[in-house]
C-alpha positions as a Markdown table, in Angstrom:
| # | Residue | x | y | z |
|---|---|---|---|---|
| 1 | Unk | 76.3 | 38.5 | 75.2 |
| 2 | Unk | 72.9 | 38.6 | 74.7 |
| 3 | Unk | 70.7 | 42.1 | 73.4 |
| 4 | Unk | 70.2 | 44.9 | 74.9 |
| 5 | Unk | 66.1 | 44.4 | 73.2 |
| 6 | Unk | 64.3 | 41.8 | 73.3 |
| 7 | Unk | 62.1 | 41.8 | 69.3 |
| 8 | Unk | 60.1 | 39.5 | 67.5 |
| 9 | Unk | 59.2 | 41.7 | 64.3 |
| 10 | Unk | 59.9 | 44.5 | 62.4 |
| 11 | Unk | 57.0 | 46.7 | 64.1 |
| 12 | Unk | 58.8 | 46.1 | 67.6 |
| 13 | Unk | 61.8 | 46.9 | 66.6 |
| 14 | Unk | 61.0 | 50.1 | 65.0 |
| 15 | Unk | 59.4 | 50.9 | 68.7 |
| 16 | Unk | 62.6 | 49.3 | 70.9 |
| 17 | Unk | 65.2 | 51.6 | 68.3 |
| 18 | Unk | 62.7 | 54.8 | 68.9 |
| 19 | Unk | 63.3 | 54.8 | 72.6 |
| 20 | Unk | 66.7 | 54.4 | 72.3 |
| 21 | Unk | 67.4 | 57.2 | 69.7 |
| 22 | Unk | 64.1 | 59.6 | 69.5 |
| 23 | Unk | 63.4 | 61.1 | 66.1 |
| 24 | Unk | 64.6 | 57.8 | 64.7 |
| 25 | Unk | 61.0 | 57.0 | 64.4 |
| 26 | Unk | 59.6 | 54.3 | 61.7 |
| 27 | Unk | 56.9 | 52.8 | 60.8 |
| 28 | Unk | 56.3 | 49.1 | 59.0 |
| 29 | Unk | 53.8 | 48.1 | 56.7 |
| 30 | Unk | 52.2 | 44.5 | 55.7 |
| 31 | Unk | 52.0 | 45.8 | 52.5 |
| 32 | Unk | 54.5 | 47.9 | 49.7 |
| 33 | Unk | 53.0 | 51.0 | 49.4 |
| 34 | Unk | 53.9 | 53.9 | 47.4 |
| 35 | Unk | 55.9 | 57.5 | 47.8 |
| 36 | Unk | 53.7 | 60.1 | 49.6 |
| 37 | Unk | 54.3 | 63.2 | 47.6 |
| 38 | Unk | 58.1 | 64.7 | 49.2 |
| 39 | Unk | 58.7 | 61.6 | 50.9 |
| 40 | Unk | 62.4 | 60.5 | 49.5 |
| 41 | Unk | 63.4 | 57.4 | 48.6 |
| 42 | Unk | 66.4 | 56.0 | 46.8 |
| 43 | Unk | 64.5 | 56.0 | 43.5 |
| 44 | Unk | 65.7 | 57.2 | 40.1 |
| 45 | Unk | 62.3 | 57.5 | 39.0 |
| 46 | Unk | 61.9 | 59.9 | 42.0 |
| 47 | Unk | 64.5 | 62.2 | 41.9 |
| 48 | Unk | 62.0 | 65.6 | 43.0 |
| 49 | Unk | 62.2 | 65.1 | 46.7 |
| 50 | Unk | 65.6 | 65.1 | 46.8 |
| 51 | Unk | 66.2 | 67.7 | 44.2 |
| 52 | Unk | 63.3 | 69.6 | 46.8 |
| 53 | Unk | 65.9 | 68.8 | 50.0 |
| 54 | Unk | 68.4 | 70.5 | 48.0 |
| 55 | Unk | 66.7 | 73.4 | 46.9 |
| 56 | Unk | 65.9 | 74.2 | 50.6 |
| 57 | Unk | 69.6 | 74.3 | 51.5 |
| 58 | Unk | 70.8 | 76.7 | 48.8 |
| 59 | Unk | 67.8 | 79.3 | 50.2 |
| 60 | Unk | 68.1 | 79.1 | 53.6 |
| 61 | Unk | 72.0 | 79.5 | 53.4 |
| 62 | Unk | 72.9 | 80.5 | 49.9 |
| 63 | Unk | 76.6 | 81.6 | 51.3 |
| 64 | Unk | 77.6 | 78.4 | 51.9 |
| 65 | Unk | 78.2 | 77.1 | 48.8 |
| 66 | Unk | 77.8 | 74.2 | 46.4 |
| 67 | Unk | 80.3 | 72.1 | 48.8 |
| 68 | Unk | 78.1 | 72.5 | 52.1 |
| 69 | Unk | 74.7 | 72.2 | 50.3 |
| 70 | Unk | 75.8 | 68.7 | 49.2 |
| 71 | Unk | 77.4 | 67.6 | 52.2 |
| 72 | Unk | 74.5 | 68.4 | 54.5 |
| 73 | Unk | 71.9 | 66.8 | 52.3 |
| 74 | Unk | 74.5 | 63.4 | 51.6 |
| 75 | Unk | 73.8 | 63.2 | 56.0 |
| 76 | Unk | 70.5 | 64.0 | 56.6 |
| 77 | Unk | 69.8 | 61.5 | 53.8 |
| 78 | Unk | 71.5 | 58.5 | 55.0 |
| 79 | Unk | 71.4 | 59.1 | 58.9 |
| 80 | Unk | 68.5 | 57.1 | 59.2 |
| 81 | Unk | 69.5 | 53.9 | 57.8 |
| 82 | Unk | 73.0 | 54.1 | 59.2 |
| 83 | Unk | 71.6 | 54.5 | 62.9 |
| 84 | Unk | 69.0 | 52.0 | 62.0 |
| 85 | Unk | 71.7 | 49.3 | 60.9 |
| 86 | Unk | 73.6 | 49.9 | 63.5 |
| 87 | Unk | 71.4 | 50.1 | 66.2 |
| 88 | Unk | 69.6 | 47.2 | 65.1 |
| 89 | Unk | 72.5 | 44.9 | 65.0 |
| 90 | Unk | 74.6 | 45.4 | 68.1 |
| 91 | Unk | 71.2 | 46.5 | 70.3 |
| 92 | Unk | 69.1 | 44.2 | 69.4 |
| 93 | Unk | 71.1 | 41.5 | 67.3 |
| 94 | Unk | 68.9 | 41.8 | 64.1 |
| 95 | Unk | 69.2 | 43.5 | 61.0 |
| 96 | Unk | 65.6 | 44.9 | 58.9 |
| 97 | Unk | 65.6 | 45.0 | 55.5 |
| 98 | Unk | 66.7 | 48.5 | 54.5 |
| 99 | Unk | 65.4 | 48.0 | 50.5 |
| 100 | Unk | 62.7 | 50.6 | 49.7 |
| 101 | Unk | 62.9 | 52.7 | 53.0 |
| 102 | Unk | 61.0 | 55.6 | 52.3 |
| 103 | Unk | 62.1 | 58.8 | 54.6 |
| 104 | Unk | 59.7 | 62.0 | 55.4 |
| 105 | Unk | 61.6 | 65.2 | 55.2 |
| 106 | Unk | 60.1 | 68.4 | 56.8 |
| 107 | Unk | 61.7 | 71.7 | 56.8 |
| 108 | Unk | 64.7 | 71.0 | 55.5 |
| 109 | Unk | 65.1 | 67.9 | 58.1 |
| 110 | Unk | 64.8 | 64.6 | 57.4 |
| 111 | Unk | 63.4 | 62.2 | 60.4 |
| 112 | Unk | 60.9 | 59.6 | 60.2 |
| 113 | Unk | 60.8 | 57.0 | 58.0 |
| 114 | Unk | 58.2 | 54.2 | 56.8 |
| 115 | Unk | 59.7 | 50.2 | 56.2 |
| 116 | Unk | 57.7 | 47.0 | 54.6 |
| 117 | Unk | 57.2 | 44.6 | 57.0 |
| 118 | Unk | 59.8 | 41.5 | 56.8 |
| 119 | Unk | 61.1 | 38.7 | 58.4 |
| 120 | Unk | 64.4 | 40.0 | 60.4 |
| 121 | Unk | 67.8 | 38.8 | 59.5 |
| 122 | Unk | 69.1 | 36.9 | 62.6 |
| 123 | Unk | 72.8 | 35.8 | 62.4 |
| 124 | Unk | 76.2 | 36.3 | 64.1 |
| 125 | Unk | 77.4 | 39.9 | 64.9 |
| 126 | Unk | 80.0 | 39.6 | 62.2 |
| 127 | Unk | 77.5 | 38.0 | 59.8 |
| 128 | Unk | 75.2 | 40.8 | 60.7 |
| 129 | Unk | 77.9 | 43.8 | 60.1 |
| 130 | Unk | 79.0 | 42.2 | 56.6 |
| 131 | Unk | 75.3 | 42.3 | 55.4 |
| 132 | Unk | 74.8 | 45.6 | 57.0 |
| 133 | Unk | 77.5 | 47.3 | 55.0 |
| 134 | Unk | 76.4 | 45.9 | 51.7 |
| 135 | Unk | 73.0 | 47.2 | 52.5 |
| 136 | Unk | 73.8 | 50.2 | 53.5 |
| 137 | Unk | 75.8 | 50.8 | 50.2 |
| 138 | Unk | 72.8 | 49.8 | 48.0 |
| 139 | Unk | 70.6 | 51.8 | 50.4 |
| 140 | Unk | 72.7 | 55.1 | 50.3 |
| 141 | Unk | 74.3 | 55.3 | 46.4 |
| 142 | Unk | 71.6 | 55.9 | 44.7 |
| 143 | Unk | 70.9 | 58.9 | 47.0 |
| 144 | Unk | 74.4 | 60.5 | 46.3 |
| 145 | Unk | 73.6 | 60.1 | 42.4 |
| 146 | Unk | 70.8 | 61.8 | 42.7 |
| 147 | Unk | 72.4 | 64.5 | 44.7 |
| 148 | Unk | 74.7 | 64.3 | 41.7 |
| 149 | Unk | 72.3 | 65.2 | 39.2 |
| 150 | Unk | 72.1 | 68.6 | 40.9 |
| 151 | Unk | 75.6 | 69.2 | 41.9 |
| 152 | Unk | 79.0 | 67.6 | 42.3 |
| 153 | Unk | 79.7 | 65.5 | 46.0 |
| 154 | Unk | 83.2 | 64.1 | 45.2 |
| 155 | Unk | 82.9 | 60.1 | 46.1 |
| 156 | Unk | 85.9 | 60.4 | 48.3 |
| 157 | Unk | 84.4 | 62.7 | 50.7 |
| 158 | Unk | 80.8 | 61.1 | 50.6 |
| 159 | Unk | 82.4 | 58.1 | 51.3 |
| 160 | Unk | 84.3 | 59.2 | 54.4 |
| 161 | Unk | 81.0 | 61.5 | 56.0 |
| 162 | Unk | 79.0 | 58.3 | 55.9 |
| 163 | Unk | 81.8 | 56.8 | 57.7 |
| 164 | Unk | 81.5 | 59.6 | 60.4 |
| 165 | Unk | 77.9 | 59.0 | 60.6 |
| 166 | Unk | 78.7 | 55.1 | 61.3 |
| 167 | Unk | 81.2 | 55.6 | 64.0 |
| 168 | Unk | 79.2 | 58.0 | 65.4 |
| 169 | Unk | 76.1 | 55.2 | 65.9 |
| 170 | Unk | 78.3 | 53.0 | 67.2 |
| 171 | Unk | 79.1 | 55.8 | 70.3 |
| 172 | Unk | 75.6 | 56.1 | 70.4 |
| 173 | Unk | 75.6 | 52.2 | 70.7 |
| 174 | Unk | 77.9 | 52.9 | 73.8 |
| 175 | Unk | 75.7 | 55.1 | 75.5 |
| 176 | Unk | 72.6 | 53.2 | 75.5 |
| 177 | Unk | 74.3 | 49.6 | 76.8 |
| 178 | Unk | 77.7 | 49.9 | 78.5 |
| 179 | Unk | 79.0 | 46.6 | 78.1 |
| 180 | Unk | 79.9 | 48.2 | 74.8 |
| 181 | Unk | 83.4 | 49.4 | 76.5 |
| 182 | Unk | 86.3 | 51.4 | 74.3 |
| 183 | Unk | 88.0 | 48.6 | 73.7 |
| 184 | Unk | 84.9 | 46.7 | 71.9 |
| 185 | Unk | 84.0 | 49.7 | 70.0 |
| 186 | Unk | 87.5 | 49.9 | 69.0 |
| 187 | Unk | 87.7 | 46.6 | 67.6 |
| 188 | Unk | 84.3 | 46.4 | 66.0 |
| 189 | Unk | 84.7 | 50.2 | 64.0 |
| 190 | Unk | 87.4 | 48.7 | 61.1 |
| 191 | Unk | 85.2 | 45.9 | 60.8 |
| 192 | Unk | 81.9 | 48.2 | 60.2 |
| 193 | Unk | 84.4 | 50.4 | 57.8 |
| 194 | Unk | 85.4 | 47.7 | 56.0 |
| 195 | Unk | 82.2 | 46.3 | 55.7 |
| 196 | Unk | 81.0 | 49.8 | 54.3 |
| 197 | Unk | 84.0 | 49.5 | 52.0 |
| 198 | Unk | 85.6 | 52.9 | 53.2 |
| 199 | Unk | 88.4 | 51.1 | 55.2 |
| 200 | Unk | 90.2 | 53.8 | 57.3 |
| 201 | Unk | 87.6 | 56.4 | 55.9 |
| 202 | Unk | 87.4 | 57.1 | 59.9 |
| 203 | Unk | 88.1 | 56.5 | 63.2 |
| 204 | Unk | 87.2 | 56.6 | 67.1 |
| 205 | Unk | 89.9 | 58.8 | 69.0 |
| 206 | Unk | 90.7 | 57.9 | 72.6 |
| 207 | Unk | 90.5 | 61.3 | 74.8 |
| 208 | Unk | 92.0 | 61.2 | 78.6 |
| 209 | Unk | 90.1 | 63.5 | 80.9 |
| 210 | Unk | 91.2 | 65.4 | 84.3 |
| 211 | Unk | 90.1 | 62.4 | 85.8 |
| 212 | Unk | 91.6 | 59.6 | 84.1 |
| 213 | Unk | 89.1 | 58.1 | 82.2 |
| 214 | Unk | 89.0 | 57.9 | 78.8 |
| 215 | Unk | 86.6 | 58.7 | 76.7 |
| 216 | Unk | 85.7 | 58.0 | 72.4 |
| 217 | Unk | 85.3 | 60.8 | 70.1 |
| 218 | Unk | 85.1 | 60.6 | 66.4 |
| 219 | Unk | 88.8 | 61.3 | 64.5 |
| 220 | Unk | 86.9 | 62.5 | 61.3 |
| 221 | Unk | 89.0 | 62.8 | 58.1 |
| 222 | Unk | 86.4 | 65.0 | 56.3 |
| 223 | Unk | 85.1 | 68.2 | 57.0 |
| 224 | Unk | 81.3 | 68.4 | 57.5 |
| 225 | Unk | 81.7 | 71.9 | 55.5 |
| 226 | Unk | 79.0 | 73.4 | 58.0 |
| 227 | Unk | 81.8 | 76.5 | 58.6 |
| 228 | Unk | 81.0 | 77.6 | 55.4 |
| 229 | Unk | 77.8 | 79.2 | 56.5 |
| 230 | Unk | 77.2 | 82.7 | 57.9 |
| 231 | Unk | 77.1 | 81.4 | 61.6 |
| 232 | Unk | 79.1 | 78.3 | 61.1 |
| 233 | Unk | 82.2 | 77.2 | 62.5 |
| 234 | Unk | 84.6 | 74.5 | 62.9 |
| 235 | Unk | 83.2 | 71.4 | 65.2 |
| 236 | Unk | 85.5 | 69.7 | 67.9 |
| 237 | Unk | 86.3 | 66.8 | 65.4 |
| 238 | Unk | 87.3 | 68.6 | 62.5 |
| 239 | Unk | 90.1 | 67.4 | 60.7 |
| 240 | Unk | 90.9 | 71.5 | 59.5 |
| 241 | Unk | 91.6 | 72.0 | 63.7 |
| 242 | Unk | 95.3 | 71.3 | 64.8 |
| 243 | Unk | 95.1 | 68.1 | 66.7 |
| 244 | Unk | 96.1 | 69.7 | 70.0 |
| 245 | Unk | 93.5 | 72.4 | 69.3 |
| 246 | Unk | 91.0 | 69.2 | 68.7 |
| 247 | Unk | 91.9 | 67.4 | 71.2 |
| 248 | Unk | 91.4 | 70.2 | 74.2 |
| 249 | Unk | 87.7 | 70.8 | 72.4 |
| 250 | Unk | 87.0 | 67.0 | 72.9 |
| 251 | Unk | 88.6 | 66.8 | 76.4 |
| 252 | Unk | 86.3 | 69.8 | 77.5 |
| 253 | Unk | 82.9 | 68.2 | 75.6 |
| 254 | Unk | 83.2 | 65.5 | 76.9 |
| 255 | Unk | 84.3 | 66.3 | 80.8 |
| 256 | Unk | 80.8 | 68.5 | 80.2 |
| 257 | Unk | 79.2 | 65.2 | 79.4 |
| 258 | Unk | 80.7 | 63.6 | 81.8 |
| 259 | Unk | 79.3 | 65.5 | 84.4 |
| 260 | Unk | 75.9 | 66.0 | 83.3 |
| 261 | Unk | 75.4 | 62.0 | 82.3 |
């Protein structure tokens, strides 16, 4: 099967994964250059931004707690290069090198992000996926040890949110070419966990609608902990929800969706 996008470079594939995913918006340059003041990167040598990131978290919802303030930096700092990965390999059939990714943060959000320009990695898809989870390891740890320096995020349940963010790029993945059916997304999400080395860390729920079709949803086995603020609750796909109770939020999302797509 051959891409959804058509690239030649890193520069038009930043562009080709933008109008896929708006906000996922990157920029590549000829040349290393280095951290604008409160840009983040996975540097030890940097640790302010992050420690910033943070910071902005425990004031705007110092209720929450140590658990949610940790949790929701963990995602806004690796969303990018999980959507990025993903997207790039199964949409366009590339990977970019993820190494030195610098990522802009404003108001407590993190979108936008600058790469050095380099030759894309072409290769098979499961080629692609292997090298995508090993890059995406060395891409993310050394942002959950820096969030470590300010408070605990148990491994386990770092490990399992970045899952959650994978499988959820692969739906989006489904959305933006539809040859991806259920049964392909199926098959390829143990081989992006396992890649990720978090095997089982998550999954992609089949949900049967009034209609008959069926429909993915994430099967999360992590809460995202965002309940724990003032006007929080619990999402459809949280694990804390009694399956039935999970399963009739999904089934009602996603009839919603179904209707407005």
């Amino acid at each position: 099967m051959s891409p959804l996008l058509s690239v030649t470079d890193t520069t038009s594939l930043l562009a080709a994964i933008s109008r896929c995913l708006p906000g996922l918006d990157g920029v590549s340059l000829s040349t290393p250059a280095a951290a604008a003041t409160g840009e983040l990167t996975a540097d030890a040598a940097n640790p302010d931004p992050v420690a910033a990131l943070l910071q902005h978290w425990r004031q705007a919802h110092p209720e929450a707690g140590p658990h949610y303030w940790g949790s929701r930096v963990w995602t806004l700092l690796l969303w990018q290069p999980v959507y990025l990965a993903v997207l790039a390999v199964h949409l366009a059939g590339c990977l970019p090198r993820l190494a030195g990714m610098a990522q802009r943060q404003q108001g407590g959000f993190v979108a936008g992000f600058r790469l050095a320009q380099h030759t894309l990695q072409h290769d098979s898809e499961a080629a692609l996926i292997a090298s995508a989870g090993q890059a995406l390891q060395a891409a993310c740890q050394p942002y959950l040890a820096l969030i470590n320096q300010q408070l605990t995020l148990h491994p386990k349940m770092a490990g399992r949110l970045q899952a959650d963010c994978l499988l959820a790029a692969l739906l989006h993945v489904q959305r933006c070419d539809a040859r991806f059916d259920n049964a392909r997304l199926q098959a390829l999400a143990p081989q992006w966990l396992a890649a990720l080395a978090q095997p089982g860390a998550s999954g992609l729920l089949a949900v049967t609608l009034d209609d008959g079709r069926q429909r993915l949803a994430l099967e999360r086995k992590v809460c995202c902990q965002h309940f724990r603020r003032c006007d929080g609750e619990l999402c459809s796909t949280c694990p804390k929800l009694k399956p039935a109770a999970r399963l009739a939020l999904l089934k009602q999302e996603l009839s919603a969706d179904a209707v407005s797509a």
